[in-house]
N, C-alpha and C positions, 0 to 999 in steps of 0.2 A: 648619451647616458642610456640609448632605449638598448644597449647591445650590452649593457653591461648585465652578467647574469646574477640572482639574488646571494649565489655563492661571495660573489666577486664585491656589492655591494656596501658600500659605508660614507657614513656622513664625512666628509672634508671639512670638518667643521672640530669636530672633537675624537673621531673614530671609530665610533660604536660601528660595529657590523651590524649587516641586519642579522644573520643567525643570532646574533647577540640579543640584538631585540625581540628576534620572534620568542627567542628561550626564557627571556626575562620580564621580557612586556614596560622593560622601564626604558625611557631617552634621556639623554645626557645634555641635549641643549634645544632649543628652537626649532634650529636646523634638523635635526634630525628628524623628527617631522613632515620637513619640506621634502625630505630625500627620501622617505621607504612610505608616504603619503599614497601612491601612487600601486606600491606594490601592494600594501594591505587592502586597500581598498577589489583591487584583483584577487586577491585572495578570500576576501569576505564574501565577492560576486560569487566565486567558482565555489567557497562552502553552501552556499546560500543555494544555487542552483543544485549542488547537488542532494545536499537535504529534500530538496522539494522533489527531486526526482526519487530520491529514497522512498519519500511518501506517496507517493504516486504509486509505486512496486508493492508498498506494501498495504495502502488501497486496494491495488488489482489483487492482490492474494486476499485481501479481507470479502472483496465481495464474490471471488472466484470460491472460496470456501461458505462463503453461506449460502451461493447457489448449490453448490454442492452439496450440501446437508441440506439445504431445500428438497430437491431429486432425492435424496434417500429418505427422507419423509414424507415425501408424497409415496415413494415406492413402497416404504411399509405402511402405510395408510391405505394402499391398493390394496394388500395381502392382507390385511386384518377384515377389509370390508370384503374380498374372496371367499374369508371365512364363515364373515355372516350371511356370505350368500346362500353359501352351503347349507349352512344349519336353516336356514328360514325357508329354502327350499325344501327342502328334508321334512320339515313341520308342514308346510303344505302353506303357508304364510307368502302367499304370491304379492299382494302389495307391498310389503317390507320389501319384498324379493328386489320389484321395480324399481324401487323409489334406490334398494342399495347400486343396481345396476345403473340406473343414473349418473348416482355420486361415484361409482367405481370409470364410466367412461367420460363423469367430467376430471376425475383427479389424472386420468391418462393424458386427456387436450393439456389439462398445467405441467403434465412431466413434456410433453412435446413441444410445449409453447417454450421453456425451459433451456433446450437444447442446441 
């Protein structure tokens, strides 16, 4: 029976095919059962793993994208503190200046760390 393919399949008992059952989800006797047991249970494995591989893909795109918008946040995060460097320099405000130089070459080590 292991060479008989799911096409060719049917209970010897009352006749349902399996296309018959996968289409309709109902059995005709006992037996039927016994005879497409075997294939649904393969069929539920190979859904089942492939669900989980789906999820898996679409994890890796979930967290591929929030590093992603990580990196563009931290990079306009650079450019805004750029700006205040500017200006605080320009005022003549050198500790502001520092403390933004600081913050602007730790948010560069988390865009590198990132990477």
């Amino acid at each position: 029976m292991d060479n008989i393919t799911d096409e060719e399949l049917f209970c010897d008992v009352c006749g349902l095919t399996y296309k018959e059952f996968l289409e309709t989800g109902e059995v005709r006797c006992p037996n039927c059962l016994n005879v497409f047991k075997p294939h649904v249970v393969k069929l539920l494995k190979e859904k089942i793993e492939e669900d989980i591989s789906n999820k898996k893909v679409v994890m890796t795109k979930n967290v591929q994208t929030k590093v992603e918008n990580s990196k563009e946040t931290i990079k306009e995060k650079i450019i805004e503190l750029e700006k205040l460097l500017v200006i605080c320099k320009k005022l003549n405000e050198n500790d502001k200046a520092e403390i933004i130089e600081q913050e602007i070459k730790r948010q560069k080590e988390l865009l590198e760390f990132e990477k």
